[in-house]
N, C-alpha and C positions, 0 to 999 in steps of 0.2 A: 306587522312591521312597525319598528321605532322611528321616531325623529329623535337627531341630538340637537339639544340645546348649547351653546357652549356662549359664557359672558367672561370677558378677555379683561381684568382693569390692570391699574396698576401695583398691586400688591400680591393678589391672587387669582386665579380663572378658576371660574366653575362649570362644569357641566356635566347633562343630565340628560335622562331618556325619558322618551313621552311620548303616554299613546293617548290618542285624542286629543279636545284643542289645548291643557293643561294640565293632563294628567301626569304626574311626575311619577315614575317606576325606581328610578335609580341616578342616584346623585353623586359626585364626586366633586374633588377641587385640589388642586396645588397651588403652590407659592409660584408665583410670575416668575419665572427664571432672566435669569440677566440676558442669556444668547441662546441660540438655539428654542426656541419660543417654540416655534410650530412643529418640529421636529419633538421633541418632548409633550405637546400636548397630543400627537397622535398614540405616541406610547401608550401614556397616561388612558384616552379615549378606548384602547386597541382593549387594555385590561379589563375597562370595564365591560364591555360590551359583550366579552367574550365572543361566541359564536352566534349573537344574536343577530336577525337581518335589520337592517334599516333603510330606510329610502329617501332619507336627506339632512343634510345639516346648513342649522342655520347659526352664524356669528354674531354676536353683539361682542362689538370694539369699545373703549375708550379710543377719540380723537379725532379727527375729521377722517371720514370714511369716504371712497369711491366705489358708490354701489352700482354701478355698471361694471367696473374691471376687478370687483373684488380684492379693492387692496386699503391699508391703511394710507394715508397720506402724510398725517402727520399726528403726533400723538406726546406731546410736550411730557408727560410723565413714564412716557413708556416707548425711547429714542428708539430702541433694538428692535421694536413692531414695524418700525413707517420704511413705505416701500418693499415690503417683503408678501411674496403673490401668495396669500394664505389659501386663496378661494383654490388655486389651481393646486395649494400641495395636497389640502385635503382630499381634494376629487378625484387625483392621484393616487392616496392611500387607501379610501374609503370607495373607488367606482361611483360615486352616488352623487346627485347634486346637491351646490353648496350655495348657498346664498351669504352675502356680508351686510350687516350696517353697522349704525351708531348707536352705542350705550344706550344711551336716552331714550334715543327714538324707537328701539327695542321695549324698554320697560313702560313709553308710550303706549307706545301699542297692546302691552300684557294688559295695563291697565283699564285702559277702553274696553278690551275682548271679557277681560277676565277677572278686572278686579273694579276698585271703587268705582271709577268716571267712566263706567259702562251704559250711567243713564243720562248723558250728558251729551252734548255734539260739539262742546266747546272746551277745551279745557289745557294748562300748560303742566308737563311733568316736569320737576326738576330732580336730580338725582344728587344726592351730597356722597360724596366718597373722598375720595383721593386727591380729585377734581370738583368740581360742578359742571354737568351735564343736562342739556333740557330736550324736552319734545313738547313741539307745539299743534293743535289740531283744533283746526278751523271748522265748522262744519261738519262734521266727520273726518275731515281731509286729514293728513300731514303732512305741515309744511315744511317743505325740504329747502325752498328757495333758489335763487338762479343757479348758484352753481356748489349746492349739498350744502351747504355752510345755515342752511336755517335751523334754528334751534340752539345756534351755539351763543345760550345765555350768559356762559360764564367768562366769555369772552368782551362782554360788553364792559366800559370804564366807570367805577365804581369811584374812586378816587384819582382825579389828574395829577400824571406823574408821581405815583405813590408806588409801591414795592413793585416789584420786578414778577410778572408771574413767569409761570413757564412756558408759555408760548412766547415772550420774547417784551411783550407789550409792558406798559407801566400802570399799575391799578385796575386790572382786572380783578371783577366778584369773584373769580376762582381765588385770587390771591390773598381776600380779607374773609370768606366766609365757606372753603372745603376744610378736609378733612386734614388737607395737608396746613391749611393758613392756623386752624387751631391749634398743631401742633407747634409750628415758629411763636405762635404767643405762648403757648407755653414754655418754650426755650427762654423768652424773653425774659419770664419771671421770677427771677433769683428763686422766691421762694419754693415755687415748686419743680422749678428744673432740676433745684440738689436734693429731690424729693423721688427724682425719677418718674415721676408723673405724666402716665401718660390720656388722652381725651378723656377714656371710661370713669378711672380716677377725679380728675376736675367736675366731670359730671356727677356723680356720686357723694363729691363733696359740696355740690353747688349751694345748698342749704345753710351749711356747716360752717363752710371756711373762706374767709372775706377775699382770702387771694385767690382762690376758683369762680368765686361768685362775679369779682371782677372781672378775667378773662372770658367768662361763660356772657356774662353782662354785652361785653365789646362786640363778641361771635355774634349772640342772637340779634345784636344793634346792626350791625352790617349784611346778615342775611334777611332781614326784614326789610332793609331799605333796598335790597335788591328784588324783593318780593313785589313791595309796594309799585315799584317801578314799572314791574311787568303789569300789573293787574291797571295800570293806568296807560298801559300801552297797548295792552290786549282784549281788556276787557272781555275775560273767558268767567266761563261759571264757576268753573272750578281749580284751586291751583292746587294739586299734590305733589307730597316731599316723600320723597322716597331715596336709597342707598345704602349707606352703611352706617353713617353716621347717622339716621333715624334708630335704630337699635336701641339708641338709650335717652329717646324722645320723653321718657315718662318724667325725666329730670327736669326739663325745660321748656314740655310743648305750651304750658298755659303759659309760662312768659312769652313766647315766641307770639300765641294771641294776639297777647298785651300788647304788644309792641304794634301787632298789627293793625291793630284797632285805633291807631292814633290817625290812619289814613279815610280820607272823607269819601269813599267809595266802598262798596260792601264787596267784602271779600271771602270765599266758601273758600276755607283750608280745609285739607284731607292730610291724612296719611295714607300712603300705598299701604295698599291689603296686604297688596303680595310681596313688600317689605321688600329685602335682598334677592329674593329670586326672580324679580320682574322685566330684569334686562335679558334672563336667562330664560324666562318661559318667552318672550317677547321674541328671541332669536330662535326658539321652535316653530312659531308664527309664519318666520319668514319663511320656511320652505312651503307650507302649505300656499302662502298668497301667491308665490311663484310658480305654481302647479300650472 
């Protein structure tokens, strides 16, 4: 029998089947749909699986998640998710049990099980996507905090009173250094906005062309100082970056270094292994630890 995996963001969900602790057999994905979310990714699920048995599924969310009741709670890039009982439609469609978390703390966990920071008992993930997303692990532990909100780095104020993120706050690290804040600096840039320009592009160009170099410059300046920050508040062994926007890390990761090497504490940067799939094996995870 399978596990499904299934990683819910705001642009697209992926999920995939797995036998054993990361064994991926068969993968899928759609574009996040506007309404009807859950309904449409059973579909989706029902297709691939065919007639195969399975004996649990586990979610990773983007947004603050309720992992006792199974639901999202709030999810600033993905309105049509928050408050809708995902755990009970699945279990519903599927007979089997469903376990829910968060992004983060999903690819947290792949990572420790399965990928880099497996030799480590300290370490924080952050995930760049849509959002910024984190998990943090103390110990072995992870910390969820009083009431689930642990991890949520990208929430913390990067800039007082500066742009507007989408959780509602002013100058949140989500709002100067995801995948979404790059793309408003690229809005911003006369030059390359009537260039059509999107992230991959400015990265590609970062070498090349002084008005990427710029924008790329500002991004890596504000996710470093959100970096630096953590590693002076946590003091973990290790910090990994991992989502979507790591994909084209080959552009930029030795400046990102740079930058971070301006801070007077030693800092062990990684890249996730397991790249984009690590929220998505990390939510296979959770039905086993629920066992």
């Amino acid at each position: 029998m399978y596990t499904i995996g299934i990683d819910i963001g705001g642009t697209k969900i992926k999920f995939g089947m797995f036998d054993g602790v990361s064994k991926l057999v068969k993968e899928d994905q759609i574009s996040t749909p506007k309404e009807a979310i859950v309904e449409k990714l059973i579909a989706a699920i029902k297709e691939m699986i065919q007639d195969q048995e399975i004996h649990g599924i586990g979610v990773a969310s983007a947004g603050i998640v309720d992992f006792q009741n199974g639901v999202v709670r709030s999810c600033p890039n993905l309105d049509a998710l928050a408050n809708i009982p995902i755990q009970d439609m699945l279990e519903d469609a599927f007979h089997v049990p469903v376990v829910i978390s968060n992004d983060a703390n999903c690819a947290t966990m792949a990572e420790g099980t399965a990928g880099v920071a497996k030799t480590v008992s300290s370490y924080i993930c952050i995930t760049l996507g849509t959002g910024i997303g984190g998990g943090i692990v103390h110990n072995n532990e992870l910390v969820h905090g009083n009431s689930g909100y642990g991890g949520e780095v990208g929430h913390m104020i990067l800039v007082p009173n500066g742009i507007i993120c989408g959780c509602g706050r002013k100058g949140c690290w989500e709002a100067y250094a995801s995948g979404k804040a790059l793309e408003r600096m690229i809005s911003e840039a006369p030059e390359l906005a009537s260039k059509n320009y999107q992230p991959k592009d400015v990265f590609q160009n970062y070498t090349f062309d002084t008005s990427c170099k710029c924008v790329v410059d500002q991004y890596l300046e504000y996710l470093s100082i959100g970096l630096i920050n953590l590693q002076y508040l946590f003091d973990p062994e290790m910090i990994v970056i991992g989502g979507g926007v790591i994909d084209s890390s080959k552009y930029w990761w030795s400046e990102l270094e740079g930058k971070m090497a301006a801070a007077s504490v030693p800092i062990v940067l990684q890249q996730a292994h397991l790249k984009n799939n690590a929220s998505m094996i990390g939510a296979s995870l959770l039905v086993k630890q629920d066992k």
